[in-house]
C-alpha positions in Angstrom: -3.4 -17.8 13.5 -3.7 -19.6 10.3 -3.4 -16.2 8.3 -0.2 -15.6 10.1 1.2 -19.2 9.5 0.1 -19.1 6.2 2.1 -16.0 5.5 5.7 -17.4 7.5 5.3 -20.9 5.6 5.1 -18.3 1.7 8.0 -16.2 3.7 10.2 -19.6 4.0 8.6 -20.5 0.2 7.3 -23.7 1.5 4.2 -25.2 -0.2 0.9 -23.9 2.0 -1.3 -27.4 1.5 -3.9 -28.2 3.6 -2.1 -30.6 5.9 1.0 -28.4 6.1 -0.7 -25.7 7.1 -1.8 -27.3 10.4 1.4 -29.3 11.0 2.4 -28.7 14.6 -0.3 -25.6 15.4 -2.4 -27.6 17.5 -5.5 -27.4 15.4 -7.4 -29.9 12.9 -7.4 -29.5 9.2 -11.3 -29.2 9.8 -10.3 -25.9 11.2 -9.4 -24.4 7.8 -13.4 -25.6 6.3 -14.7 -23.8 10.1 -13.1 -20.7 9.7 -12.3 -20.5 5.8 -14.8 -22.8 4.0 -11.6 -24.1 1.7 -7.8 -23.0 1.1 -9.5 -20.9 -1.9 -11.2 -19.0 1.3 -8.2 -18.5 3.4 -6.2 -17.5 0.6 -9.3 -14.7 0.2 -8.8 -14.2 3.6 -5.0 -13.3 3.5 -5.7 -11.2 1.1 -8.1 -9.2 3.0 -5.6 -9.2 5.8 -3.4 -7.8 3.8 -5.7 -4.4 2.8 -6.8 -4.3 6.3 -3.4 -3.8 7.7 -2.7 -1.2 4.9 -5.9 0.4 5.8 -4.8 0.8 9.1 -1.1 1.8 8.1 -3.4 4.6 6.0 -5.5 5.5 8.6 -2.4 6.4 11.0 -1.2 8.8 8.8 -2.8 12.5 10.0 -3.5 15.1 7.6 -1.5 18.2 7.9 -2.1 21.7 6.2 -0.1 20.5 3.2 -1.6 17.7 0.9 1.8 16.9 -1.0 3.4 16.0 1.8 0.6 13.9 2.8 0.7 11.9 0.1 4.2 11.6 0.4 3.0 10.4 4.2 1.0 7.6 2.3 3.1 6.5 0.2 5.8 5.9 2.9 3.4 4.0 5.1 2.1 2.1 2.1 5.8 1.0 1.9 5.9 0.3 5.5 2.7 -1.7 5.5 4.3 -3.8 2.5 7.8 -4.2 4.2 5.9 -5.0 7.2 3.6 -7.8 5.8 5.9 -8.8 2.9 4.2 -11.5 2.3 0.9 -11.0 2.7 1.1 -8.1 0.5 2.3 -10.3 -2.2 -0.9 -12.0 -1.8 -3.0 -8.7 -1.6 -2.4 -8.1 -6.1 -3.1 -12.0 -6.6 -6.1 -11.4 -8.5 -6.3 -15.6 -8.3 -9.0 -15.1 -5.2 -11.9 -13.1 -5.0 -11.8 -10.1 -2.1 -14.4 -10.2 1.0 -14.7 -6.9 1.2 -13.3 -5.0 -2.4 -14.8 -2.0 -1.0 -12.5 -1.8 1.6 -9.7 -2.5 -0.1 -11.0 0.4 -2.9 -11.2 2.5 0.4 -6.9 2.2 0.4 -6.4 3.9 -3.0 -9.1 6.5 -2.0 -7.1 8.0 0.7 -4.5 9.2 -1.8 -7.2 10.0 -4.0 -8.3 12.3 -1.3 -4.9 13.8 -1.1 -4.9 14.6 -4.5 -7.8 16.3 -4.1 -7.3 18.2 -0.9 -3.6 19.3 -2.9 -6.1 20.5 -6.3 -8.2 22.5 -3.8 -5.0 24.4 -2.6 -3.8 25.0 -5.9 -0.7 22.2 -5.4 -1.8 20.7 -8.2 -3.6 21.6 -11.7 -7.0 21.7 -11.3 -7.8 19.6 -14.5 -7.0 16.3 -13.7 -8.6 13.7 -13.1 -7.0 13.1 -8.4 -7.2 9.1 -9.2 -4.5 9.0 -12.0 -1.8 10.9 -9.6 -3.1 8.7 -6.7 -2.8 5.4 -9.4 0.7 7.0 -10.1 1.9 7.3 -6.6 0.6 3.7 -5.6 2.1 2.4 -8.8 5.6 4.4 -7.7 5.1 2.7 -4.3 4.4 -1.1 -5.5 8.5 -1.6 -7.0 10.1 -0.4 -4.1 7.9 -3.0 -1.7 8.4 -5.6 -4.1 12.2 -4.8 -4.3 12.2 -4.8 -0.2 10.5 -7.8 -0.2 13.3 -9.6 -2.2 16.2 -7.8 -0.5 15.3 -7.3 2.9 18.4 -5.9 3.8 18.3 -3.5 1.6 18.8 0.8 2.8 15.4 2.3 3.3 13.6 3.4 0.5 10.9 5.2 2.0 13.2 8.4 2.4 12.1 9.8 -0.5 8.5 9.9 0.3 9.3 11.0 4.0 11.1 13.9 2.5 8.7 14.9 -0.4 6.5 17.7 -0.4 7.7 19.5 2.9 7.5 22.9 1.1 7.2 24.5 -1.9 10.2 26.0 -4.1 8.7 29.4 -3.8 8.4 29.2 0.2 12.3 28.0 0.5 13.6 31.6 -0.8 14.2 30.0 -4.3 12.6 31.2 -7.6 11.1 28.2 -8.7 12.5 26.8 -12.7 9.8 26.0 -15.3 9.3 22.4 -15.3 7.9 20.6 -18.3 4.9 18.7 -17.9 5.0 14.9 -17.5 1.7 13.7 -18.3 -1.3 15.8 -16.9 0.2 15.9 -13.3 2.6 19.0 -12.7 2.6 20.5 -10.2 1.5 23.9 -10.2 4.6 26.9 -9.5 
């Protein structure tokens, strides 16, 4: 509950202080040293909150035969988790508190490392990278859009492009596929 209110009280930029925090929840400001220890704590918390709902958004997403478009998949719900919890993901990058759990949170990139890898075993991708610099790249990709929904709510949907990304290959759509110059070490292969 104090996660939550925490997170509407940023939403409405109102100062989160102690006493604020509690105003008209029912509960004590003792509640926040119970559950949390200090603010410093629940801020830690809200930030594990945040990874954990992205972990789940994540976890939702069920591998298909082709590994492109599943990291398209992840990207798009990493964009729906952040669009979801605007707020809350904003507090997720705010190196300013320590993690509970960094693991877990490490665990979120390492699903689209995995699809990086699972799209190098098929031969979607050159074998000689290195699967966490594509999966840094797509995260990194997926950050401005979430920060740009956060600002402009209203904005049109920009997780089309991920939902749309990767559904087949060039060669497989009856086109010859063009040469395409490499961008860093992450071509794709033809």
């Amino acid at each position: 509950m104090l996660i939550n209110r925490a997170a509407q009280m940023l939403a409405a930029r109102q100062p989160v202080t102690l006493r604020s925090l509690v105003a008209g929840t029912g509960v004590s400001t003792m509640a926040v040293y119970t559950y949390f220890d200090s603010m410093d704590g629940l801020w830690t918390a809200m930030r594990q909150e945040g990874f954990t709902r992205l972990a789940a958004q994540l976890a939702a997403v069920a591998p298909s035969k082709d590994p492109v478009r599943d990291l398209a998949a992840l990207g798009a719900a990493y964009l729906s988790s952040a669009l979801a919890s605007p707020d809350l993901y904003r507090v997720m990058f705010d190196a300013g508190s320590e993690l509970e759990d960094a693991a877990a949170a490490d665990h979120t990139l390492h699903c689209l490392v995995r699809a990086v890898e699972r799209a190098t075993d098929v031969g979607r991708f050159r074998d000689d990278i290195d699967p966490l610099e594509p999966a840094t790249q797509s995260w990194t990709i997926g950050h401005g859009p979430a920060i740009a929904g956060r600002e402009r709510p209203s904005a049109p949907s920009v997780a089309g492009p991920w939902r749309a990304a990767g559904d087949r290959p060039v060669h497989q759509r009856g086109r010859r596929p063009r040469p395409v110059p490499s961008v860093g070490r992450t071509r794709l292969a033809p």
